[in-house]
N, C-alpha and C positions, 0 to 999 in steps of 0.2 A: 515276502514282505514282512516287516515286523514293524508294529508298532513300537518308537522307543519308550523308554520311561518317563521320559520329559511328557509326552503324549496319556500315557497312563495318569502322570500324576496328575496333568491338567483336571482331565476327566473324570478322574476322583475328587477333584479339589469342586469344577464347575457341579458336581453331583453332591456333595457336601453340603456348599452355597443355596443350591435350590431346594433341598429338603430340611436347611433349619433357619432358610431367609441370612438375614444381615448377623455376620461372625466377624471373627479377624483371622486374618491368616495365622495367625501362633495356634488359634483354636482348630484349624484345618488342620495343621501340619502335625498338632498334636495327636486327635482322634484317625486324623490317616498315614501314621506311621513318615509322614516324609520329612525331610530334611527342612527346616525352616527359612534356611539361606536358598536352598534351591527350587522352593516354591513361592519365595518373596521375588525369583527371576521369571517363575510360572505366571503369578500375579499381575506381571507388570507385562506381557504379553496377550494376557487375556483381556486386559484393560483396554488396550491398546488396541484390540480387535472391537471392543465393542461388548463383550459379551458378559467380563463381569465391570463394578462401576466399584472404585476405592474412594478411601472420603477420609482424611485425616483427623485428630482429636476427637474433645468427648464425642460421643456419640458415633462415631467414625466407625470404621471396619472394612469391608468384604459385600457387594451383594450383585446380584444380577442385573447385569448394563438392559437388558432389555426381558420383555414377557418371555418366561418360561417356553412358550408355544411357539417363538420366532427364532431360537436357539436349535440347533443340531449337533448331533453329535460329530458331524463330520466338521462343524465351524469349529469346533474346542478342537479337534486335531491339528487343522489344518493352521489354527493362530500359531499355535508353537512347533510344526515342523512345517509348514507352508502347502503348498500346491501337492497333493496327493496323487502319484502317479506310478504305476507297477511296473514299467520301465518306460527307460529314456525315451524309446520311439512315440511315446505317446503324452510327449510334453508339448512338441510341435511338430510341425510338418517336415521343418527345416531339421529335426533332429535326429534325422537316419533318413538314409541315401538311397537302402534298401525298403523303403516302406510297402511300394508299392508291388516288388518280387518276394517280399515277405509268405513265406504259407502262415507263419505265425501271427501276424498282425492283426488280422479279424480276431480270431480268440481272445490274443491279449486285449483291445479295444472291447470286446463283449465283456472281458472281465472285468477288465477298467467300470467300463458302464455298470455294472451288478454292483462293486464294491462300495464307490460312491454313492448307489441308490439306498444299499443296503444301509450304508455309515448316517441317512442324511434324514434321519428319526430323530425324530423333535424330540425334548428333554423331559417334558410333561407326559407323553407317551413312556419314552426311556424309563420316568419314572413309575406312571401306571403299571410297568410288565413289572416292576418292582415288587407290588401289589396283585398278588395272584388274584384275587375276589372281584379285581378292577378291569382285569384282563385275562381272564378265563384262557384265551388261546395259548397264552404263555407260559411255560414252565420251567420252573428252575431246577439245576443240576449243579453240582459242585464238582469241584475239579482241581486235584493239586496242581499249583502257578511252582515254576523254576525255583522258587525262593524258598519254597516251605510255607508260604502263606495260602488260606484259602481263597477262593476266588471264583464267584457265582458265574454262570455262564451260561446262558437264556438262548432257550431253541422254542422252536417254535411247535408246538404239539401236533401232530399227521392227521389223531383222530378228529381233530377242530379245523382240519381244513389248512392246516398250514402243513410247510417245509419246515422237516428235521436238520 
């Protein structure tokens, strides 16, 4: 599974939003490298979900439709490429014939279940692992992304009791 770019940029835009409050989209799209036309298509699904709230004229901008803590990261996915699911058989019952002769379907179903738990961390948390001093367990790593661009990538520390 891949997450797409539309997805990426959302989550960099909704992560923008919550760590500098009420901006405009020209000012996201600027500080996060994305295309301004293609995050003003970001903006207007994000909206539309609920997650961020837009406001015309002066005083106007960009800012989060709801508390920081009601927000996940798997909602900002799912507004712009919808229903999250690692294959078809596990969209519906009706959507493979062989569900039930499956040897694979438990697995995939267990994994389905982990991704979604994994994905479904509030934004103020999100942001706290941000903050190594705020969240001790957390530690950051860098990681070259496909593009050439850097790109933090937060595991969880083994000697604090978590999974790497």
């Amino acid at each position: 599974m891949l997450v797409t770019r539309e997805a990426d940029y959302a989550v960099r835009c909704v992560v923008e939003v919550a760590r500098v409050g009420r901006t405009s989209a020209a000012q996201v799209a600027r500080v996060q490298g994305i295309s301004p036309t293609f995050l003003g298509k970001i903006v207007q699904s994000l909206a539309r979900a609920g997650i961020l709230a837009t406001r015309r004229g002066v005083g106007g901008g960009i800012s989060l439709g709801q508390p920081i803590e009601r927000l996940t990261l798997l909602q900002v996915i799912e507004a712009v490429e919808g229903p999250l699911y690692i294959n078809e058989c596990l969209q519906s019952a009706d959507a493979c014939g062989q569900m039930h002769d499956c040897p694979a379907y438990p697995y995939l179903s267990q994994a389905q279940a982990r991704l979604r738990e994994t994905l479904d961390v509030s934004l103020d948390r999100l942001l706290a692992a941000d903050r190594p001093e705020l969240a001790p367990e957390v530690v950051a790593t860098e990681r070259a992304s496909d593009n050439g661009h850097r790109r933090r990538v937060r595991t969880a520390d083994p000697a604090a009791g978590g999974e790497a």
